[in-house]
N, C-alpha and C positions, 0 to 999 in steps of 0.2 A: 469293884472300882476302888482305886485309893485314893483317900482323898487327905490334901495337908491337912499343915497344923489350923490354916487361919478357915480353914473350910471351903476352902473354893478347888476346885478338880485342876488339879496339874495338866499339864500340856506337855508330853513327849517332848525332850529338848528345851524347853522352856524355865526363864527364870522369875520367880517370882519378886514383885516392888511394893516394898513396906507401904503402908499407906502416908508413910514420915516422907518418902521420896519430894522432893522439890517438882513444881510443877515442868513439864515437860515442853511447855514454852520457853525455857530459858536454853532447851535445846537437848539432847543427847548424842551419846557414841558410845561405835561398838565395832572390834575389830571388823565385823562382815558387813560389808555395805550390803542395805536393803532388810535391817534387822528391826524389826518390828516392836514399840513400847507402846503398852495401852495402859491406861493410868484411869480408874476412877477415885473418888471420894475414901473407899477404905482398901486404898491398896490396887495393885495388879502385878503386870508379866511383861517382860518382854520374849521376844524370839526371833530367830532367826531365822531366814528365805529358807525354800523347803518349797516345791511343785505339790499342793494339796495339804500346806500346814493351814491351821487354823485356831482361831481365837473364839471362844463362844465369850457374849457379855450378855448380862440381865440379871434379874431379879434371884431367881434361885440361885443361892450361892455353892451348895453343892452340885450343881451342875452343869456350871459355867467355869469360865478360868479367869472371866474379869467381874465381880459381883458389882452391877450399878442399880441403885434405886430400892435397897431388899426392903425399907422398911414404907415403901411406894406402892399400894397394888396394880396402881393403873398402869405400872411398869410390865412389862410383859416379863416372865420366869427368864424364855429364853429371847432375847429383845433381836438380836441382831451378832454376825461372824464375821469378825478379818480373816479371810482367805489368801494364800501366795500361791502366784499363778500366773503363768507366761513369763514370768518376771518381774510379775509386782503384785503389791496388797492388794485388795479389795476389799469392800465393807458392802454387805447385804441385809437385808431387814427382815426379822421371822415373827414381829411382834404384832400389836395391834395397832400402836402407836406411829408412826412417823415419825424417822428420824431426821434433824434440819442439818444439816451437810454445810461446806462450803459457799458463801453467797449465795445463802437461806433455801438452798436448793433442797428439797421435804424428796426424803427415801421411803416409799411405800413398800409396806409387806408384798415379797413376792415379785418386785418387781428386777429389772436386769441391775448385778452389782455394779458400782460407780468406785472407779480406781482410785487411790488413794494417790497425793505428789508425792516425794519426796520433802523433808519437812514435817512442821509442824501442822494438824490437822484436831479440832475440835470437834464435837459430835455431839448432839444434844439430843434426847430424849424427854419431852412434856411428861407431868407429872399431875398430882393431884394438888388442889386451890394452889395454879399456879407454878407449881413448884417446875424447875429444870433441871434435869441431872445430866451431870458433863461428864463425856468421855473423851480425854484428851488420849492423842493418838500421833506418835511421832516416828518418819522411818528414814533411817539415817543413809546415808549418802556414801562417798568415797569420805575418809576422813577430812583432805583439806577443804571441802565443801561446807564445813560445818560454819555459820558464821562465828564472825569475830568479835568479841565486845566490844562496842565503841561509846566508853563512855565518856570520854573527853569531846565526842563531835559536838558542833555547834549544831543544834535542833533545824530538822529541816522544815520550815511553815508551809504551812499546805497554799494549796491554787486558789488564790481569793480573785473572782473576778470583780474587775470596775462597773458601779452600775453610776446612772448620775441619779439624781436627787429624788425625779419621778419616779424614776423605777423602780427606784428601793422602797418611795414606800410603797408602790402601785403594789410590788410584791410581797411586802410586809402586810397590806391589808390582804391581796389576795391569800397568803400563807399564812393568816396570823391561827389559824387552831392548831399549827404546826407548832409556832412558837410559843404558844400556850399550855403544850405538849396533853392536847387534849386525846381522849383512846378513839386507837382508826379514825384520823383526821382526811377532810378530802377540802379542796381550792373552793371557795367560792367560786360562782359564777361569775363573769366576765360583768352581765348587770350588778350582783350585790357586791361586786367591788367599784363598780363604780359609783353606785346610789352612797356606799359609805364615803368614798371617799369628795363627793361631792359635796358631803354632810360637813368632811373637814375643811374642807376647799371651796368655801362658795363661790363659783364667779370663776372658778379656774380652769372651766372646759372640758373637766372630766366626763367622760361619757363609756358606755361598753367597747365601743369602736378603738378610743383611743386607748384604752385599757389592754383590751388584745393585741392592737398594733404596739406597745411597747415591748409586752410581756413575750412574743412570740420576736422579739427583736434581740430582747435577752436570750431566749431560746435555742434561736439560730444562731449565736455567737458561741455560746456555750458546746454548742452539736457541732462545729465547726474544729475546735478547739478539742473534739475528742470525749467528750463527754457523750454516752451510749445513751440508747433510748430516748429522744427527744424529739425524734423525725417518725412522721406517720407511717414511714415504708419501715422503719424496724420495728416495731409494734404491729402492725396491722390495723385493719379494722375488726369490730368498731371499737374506737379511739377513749370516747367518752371522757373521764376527767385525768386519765395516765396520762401524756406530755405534760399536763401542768402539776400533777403530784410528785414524777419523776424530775421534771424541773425544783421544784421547792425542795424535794430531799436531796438533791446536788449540791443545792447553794447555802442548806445544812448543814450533808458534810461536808463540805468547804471551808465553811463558816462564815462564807462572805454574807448567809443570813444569821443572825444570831438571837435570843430571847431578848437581850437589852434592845432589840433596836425596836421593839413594841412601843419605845419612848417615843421616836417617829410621833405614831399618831397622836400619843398628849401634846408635842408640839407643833403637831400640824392644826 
Protein backbone atom coordinates (compact mmCIF):
# COMPACT_ATOMS: atom_id res chain seq x y z
CA UNK A 1 0.00 0.00 0.00
CA UNK A 2 1.39 3.49 -0.61
CA UNK A 3 0.85 5.86 1.44
CA UNK A 4 1.63 9.91 1.22
CA UNK A 5 3.58 12.36 2.67
CA UNK A 6 0.87 13.55 5.49
CA UNK A 7 -0.01 9.69 6.15
CA UNK A 8 -3.39 9.20 5.04
CA UNK A 9 -3.80 6.45 1.92
CA UNK A 10 -4.43 8.07 -1.33
CA UNK A 11 -7.51 7.41 -3.40
CA UNK A 12 -6.97 6.41 -7.21
CA UNK A 13 -7.67 9.80 -8.91
CA UNK A 14 -8.00 11.77 -5.95
CA UNK A 15 -6.61 15.03 -4.76
CA UNK A 16 -5.49 15.74 -1.73
CA UNK A 17 -6.60 19.31 0.74
CA UNK A 18 -3.94 20.86 2.87
CA UNK A 19 -5.55 21.09 6.28
CA UNK A 20 -4.76 25.20 5.43
CA UNK A 21 -7.83 24.83 2.82
CA UNK A 22 -10.58 27.37 3.86
CA UNK A 23 -13.59 25.94 5.12
CA UNK A 24 -15.86 24.25 2.46
CA UNK A 25 -18.82 26.26 3.30
CA UNK A 26 -17.84 29.23 1.64
CA UNK A 27 -18.36 26.77 -1.41
CA UNK A 28 -16.04 24.98 -3.98
CA UNK A 29 -15.39 24.19 -7.86
CA UNK A 30 -14.13 21.77 -10.05
CA UNK A 31 -14.31 21.40 -13.82
CA UNK A 32 -16.50 17.92 -13.38
CA UNK A 33 -19.76 18.49 -12.02
CA UNK A 34 -20.49 15.92 -9.10
CA UNK A 35 -16.86 16.20 -7.79
CA UNK A 36 -16.65 15.36 -4.49
CA UNK A 37 -14.50 17.59 -1.24
CA UNK A 38 -14.26 16.04 2.12
CA UNK A 39 -12.44 18.23 4.44
CA UNK A 40 -11.60 17.37 8.11
CA UNK A 41 -9.74 19.21 10.82
CA UNK A 42 -6.19 18.12 9.55
CA UNK A 43 -6.54 18.15 5.98
CA UNK A 44 -8.42 15.88 3.22
CA UNK A 45 -9.19 15.03 -0.70
CA UNK A 46 -11.29 15.78 -3.16
CA UNK A 47 -12.47 13.50 -6.15
CA UNK A 48 -14.25 13.12 -8.89
CA UNK A 49 -17.68 11.04 -9.86
CA UNK A 50 -16.54 7.52 -10.68
CA UNK A 51 -19.48 4.35 -10.46
CA UNK A 52 -17.91 2.70 -7.25
CA UNK A 53 -15.14 5.53 -6.13
CA UNK A 54 -14.88 5.97 -2.58
CA UNK A 55 -13.70 8.01 0.34
CA UNK A 56 -12.86 6.15 3.61
CA UNK A 57 -12.85 8.66 6.75
CA UNK A 58 -11.87 7.83 10.65
CA UNK A 59 -9.51 7.50 12.96
CA UNK A 60 -6.61 5.49 11.43
CA UNK A 61 -4.90 7.65 9.34
CA UNK A 62 -3.23 5.26 7.47
CA UNK A 63 -5.98 3.88 6.32
CA UNK A 64 -8.43 6.16 5.42
CA UNK A 65 -8.04 9.02 2.76
CA UNK A 66 -9.81 11.55 5.16
CA UNK A 67 -8.22 11.18 8.83
CA UNK A 68 -11.11 12.69 11.49
CA UNK A 69 -10.74 12.32 15.20
CA UNK A 70 -6.96 10.31 15.21
CA UNK A 71 -6.30 11.65 18.49
CA UNK A 72 -10.22 10.49 19.69
CA UNK A 73 -10.60 6.74 20.58
CA UNK A 74 -14.18 6.60 20.75
CA UNK A 75 -13.87 7.60 17.04
CA UNK A 76 -13.98 4.53 15.14
CA UNK A 77 -10.44 3.57 12.98
CA UNK A 78 -12.64 3.26 9.96
CA UNK A 79 -15.92 5.76 10.97
CA UNK A 80 -17.73 5.86 7.85
CA UNK A 81 -17.29 6.09 3.25
CA UNK A 82 -18.47 8.50 0.54
CA UNK A 83 -19.44 6.26 -2.21
CA UNK A 84 -20.32 7.49 -6.20
CA UNK A 85 -23.04 5.68 -7.41
CA UNK A 86 -26.08 5.78 -9.84
CA UNK A 87 -24.86 9.20 -9.97
CA UNK A 88 -24.38 10.56 -6.77
CA UNK A 89 -22.33 10.53 -3.34
CA UNK A 90 -23.46 8.73 -0.69
CA UNK A 91 -22.17 8.57 2.87
CA UNK A 92 -22.44 5.11 4.95
CA UNK A 93 -21.45 4.37 8.65
CA UNK A 94 -18.96 1.43 9.45
CA UNK A 95 -18.23 2.90 12.98
CA UNK A 96 -19.55 2.43 16.50
CA UNK A 97 -20.70 5.85 16.75
CA UNK A 98 -23.55 7.52 14.84
CA UNK A 99 -23.13 9.89 12.59
CA UNK A 100 -25.66 13.31 12.81
CA UNK A 101 -26.41 14.01 9.12
CA UNK A 102 -28.55 16.83 7.79
CA UNK A 103 -31.55 17.97 10.10
CA UNK A 104 -29.90 15.93 12.97
CA UNK A 105 -30.78 12.88 11.14
CA UNK A 106 -28.17 9.97 13.39
CA UNK A 107 -26.64 7.33 10.51
CA UNK A 108 -26.20 4.13 12.22
CA UNK A 109 -23.52 1.47 11.54
CA UNK A 110 -24.72 -0.70 8.84
CA UNK A 111 -27.54 0.79 8.07
CA UNK A 112 -28.88 1.74 4.19
CA UNK A 113 -26.57 4.92 2.73
CA UNK A 114 -28.26 8.26 2.81
CA UNK A 115 -27.52 10.45 -0.49
CA UNK A 116 -25.65 13.20 -0.19
CA UNK A 117 -27.29 17.02 -2.13
CA UNK A 118 -25.53 18.66 -4.19
CA UNK A 119 -23.80 21.52 -2.08
CA UNK A 120 -22.61 21.90 1.05
CA UNK A 121 -23.13 19.14 3.60
CA UNK A 122 -21.60 18.82 7.34
CA UNK A 123 -21.16 15.46 9.16
CA UNK A 124 -20.57 15.04 12.57
CA UNK A 125 -19.07 12.27 14.53
CA UNK A 126 -19.48 12.38 18.74
CA UNK A 127 -16.45 12.07 20.45
CA UNK A 128 -15.02 11.77 24.00
CA UNK A 129 -16.08 14.49 27.10
CA UNK A 130 -18.15 15.91 24.68
CA UNK A 131 -16.00 16.58 21.96
CA UNK A 132 -17.64 16.73 17.99
CA UNK A 133 -15.50 16.14 15.07
CA UNK A 134 -16.84 17.69 11.78
CA UNK A 135 -16.59 16.31 8.42
CA UNK A 136 -17.49 18.86 6.06
CA UNK A 137 -18.43 17.56 2.79
CA UNK A 138 -19.14 19.58 -0.45
CA UNK A 139 -20.30 18.31 -4.12
CA UNK A 140 -20.19 20.59 -6.64
CA UNK A 141 -22.68 21.12 -9.20
CA UNK A 142 -22.63 22.40 -12.96
CA UNK A 143 -20.33 25.57 -12.47
CA UNK A 144 -23.06 28.34 -12.94
CA UNK A 145 -24.91 26.67 -10.02
CA UNK A 146 -22.23 27.60 -7.62
CA UNK A 147 -23.75 30.51 -5.60
CA UNK A 148 -22.90 33.95 -5.78
CA UNK A 149 -21.50 36.17 -2.95
CA UNK A 150 -23.90 38.50 -1.84
CA UNK A 151 -22.34 40.83 0.29
CA UNK A 152 -23.90 44.04 -0.24
CA UNK A 153 -27.75 42.32 0.18
CA UNK A 154 -29.66 43.79 2.74
CA UNK A 155 -30.02 40.95 5.65
CA UNK A 156 -33.06 38.92 5.31
CA UNK A 157 -34.97 38.67 9.15
CA UNK A 158 -36.30 35.58 9.76
CA UNK A 159 -40.46 34.82 10.22
CA UNK A 160 -41.28 36.43 13.56
CA UNK A 161 -44.81 35.49 14.38
CA UNK A 162 -47.32 38.08 16.33
CA UNK A 163 -48.29 36.89 19.51
CA UNK A 164 -50.53 39.47 21.86
CA UNK A 165 -49.37 40.12 25.34
CA UNK A 166 -50.99 36.67 26.87
CA UNK A 167 -49.38 34.56 24.90
CA UNK A 168 -46.11 35.53 24.90
CA UNK A 169 -45.85 35.30 28.15
CA UNK A 170 -48.31 32.15 28.74
CA UNK A 171 -45.43 30.88 26.39
CA UNK A 172 -42.56 32.31 27.97
CA UNK A 173 -43.59 30.70 31.31
CA UNK A 174 -44.58 27.60 29.61
CA UNK A 175 -40.88 27.60 27.66
CA UNK A 176 -39.04 29.44 30.02
CA UNK A 177 -36.10 26.11 30.77
CA UNK A 178 -35.76 26.76 26.99
CA UNK A 179 -34.93 30.25 27.47
CA UNK A 180 -32.91 29.46 30.30
CA UNK A 181 -31.12 27.13 28.04
CA UNK A 182 -31.39 24.56 30.67
CA UNK A 183 -29.73 20.59 29.22
CA UNK A 184 -32.80 18.61 27.53
CA UNK A 185 -35.41 20.94 28.47
CA UNK A 186 -39.35 19.89 28.07
CA UNK A 187 -42.76 22.54 28.49
CA UNK A 188 -44.32 22.66 31.61
CA UNK A 189 -47.47 21.32 31.97
CA UNK A 190 -50.54 23.20 31.01
CA UNK A 191 -51.21 23.12 35.32
CA UNK A 192 -47.55 24.42 36.28
CA UNK A 193 -47.99 27.00 33.80
CA UNK A 194 -50.81 28.13 35.03
CA UNK A 195 -50.21 27.79 38.90
CA UNK A 196 -47.10 30.12 37.96
CA UNK A 197 -48.57 32.19 36.24
CA UNK A 198 -51.53 32.85 38.50
CA UNK A 199 -48.67 33.48 40.98
CA UNK A 200 -47.79 36.59 38.78
CA UNK A 201 -51.29 37.55 37.81
CA UNK A 202 -53.53 37.27 40.71
CA UNK A 203 -57.10 37.81 39.87
CA UNK A 204 -56.30 37.36 36.18
CA UNK A 205 -58.19 34.24 35.33
CA UNK A 206 -55.42 32.18 34.42
CA UNK A 207 -56.27 28.72 34.67
CA UNK A 208 -54.82 25.14 32.59
CA UNK A 209 -57.90 25.41 30.32
CA UNK A 210 -57.11 28.83 29.28
CA UNK A 211 -53.62 28.17 29.18
CA UNK A 212 -53.98 25.30 26.45
CA UNK A 213 -56.74 27.27 24.72
CA UNK A 214 -54.15 30.01 23.78
CA UNK A 215 -51.10 28.02 23.47
CA UNK A 216 -52.65 25.65 20.96
CA UNK A 217 -54.19 28.97 19.21
CA UNK A 218 -50.49 29.87 18.72
CA UNK A 219 -50.09 26.37 17.37
CA UNK A 220 -52.51 26.26 14.99
CA UNK A 221 -51.47 29.50 13.47
CA UNK A 222 -48.08 28.60 13.17
CA UNK A 223 -49.10 24.88 11.50
CA UNK A 224 -51.13 26.75 9.19
CA UNK A 225 -48.38 29.10 8.03
CA UNK A 226 -46.14 26.03 7.19
CA UNK A 227 -44.42 25.42 10.25
CA UNK A 228 -44.08 21.16 10.32
CA UNK A 229 -44.70 19.22 13.17
CA UNK A 230 -47.35 20.78 15.13
CA UNK A 231 -50.47 18.75 14.28
CA UNK A 232 -51.14 15.42 15.99
CA UNK A 233 -51.61 13.64 12.60
CA UNK A 234 -47.76 14.36 11.55
CA UNK A 235 -46.41 13.18 14.71
CA UNK A 236 -48.52 10.49 15.67
CA UNK A 237 -49.31 9.04 18.75
CA UNK A 238 -48.55 9.04 21.55
CA UNK A 239 -48.12 12.78 21.47
CA UNK A 240 -46.93 13.42 24.94
CA UNK A 241 -45.05 16.91 25.46
CA UNK A 242 -43.70 17.03 21.34
CA UNK A 243 -46.40 19.67 19.80
CA UNK A 244 -45.62 21.92 22.69
CA UNK A 245 -41.49 21.24 22.60
CA UNK A 246 -41.67 21.52 18.86
CA UNK A 247 -43.89 24.63 19.12
CA UNK A 248 -41.21 26.48 21.66
CA UNK A 249 -38.13 25.48 19.43
CA UNK A 250 -39.98 27.15 16.38
CA UNK A 251 -40.57 30.27 18.06
CA UNK A 252 -36.77 29.90 18.96
CA UNK A 253 -35.62 29.69 15.98
CA UNK A 254 -37.68 32.29 14.79
CA UNK A 255 -36.79 34.31 17.50
CA UNK A 256 -40.07 35.59 18.04
CA UNK A 257 -39.22 33.84 21.63
CA UNK A 258 -36.13 35.18 22.73
CA UNK A 259 -33.89 34.74 26.43
CA UNK A 260 -34.45 38.63 27.19
CA UNK A 261 -38.14 38.25 27.22
CA UNK A 262 -37.63 36.10 30.65
CA UNK A 263 -38.12 40.02 31.79
CA UNK A 264 -41.88 39.36 30.92
CA UNK A 265 -42.13 37.62 34.07
CA UNK A 266 -40.23 40.25 36.55
CA UNK A 267 -42.58 42.55 35.04
CA UNK A 268 -45.45 40.63 35.15
Amino acid sequence: MTVDVTGDMPAPGGRPLPASHGSLARGASASLPGTVFALALTGGMTLGPGDGREVLFGRNRPEVHVCLGEDDPQVSRHQGTLTHRDGRWWVSNSGRLPIRCAGARLLFRDEEPLPLDLGYTPLFVGGSRGREHLLEVYVTGPEGERPKPRHGDVTRPPRIWVLTEQEKLALVVLGRRYLLHEPRPQPLTWRQTAVELAELQPGAGWTDKRVEHLVNGVRTRLSRDGVPWLTREELGEPVGNALNDHLIRALLTSTTLVPLDLALIDAA
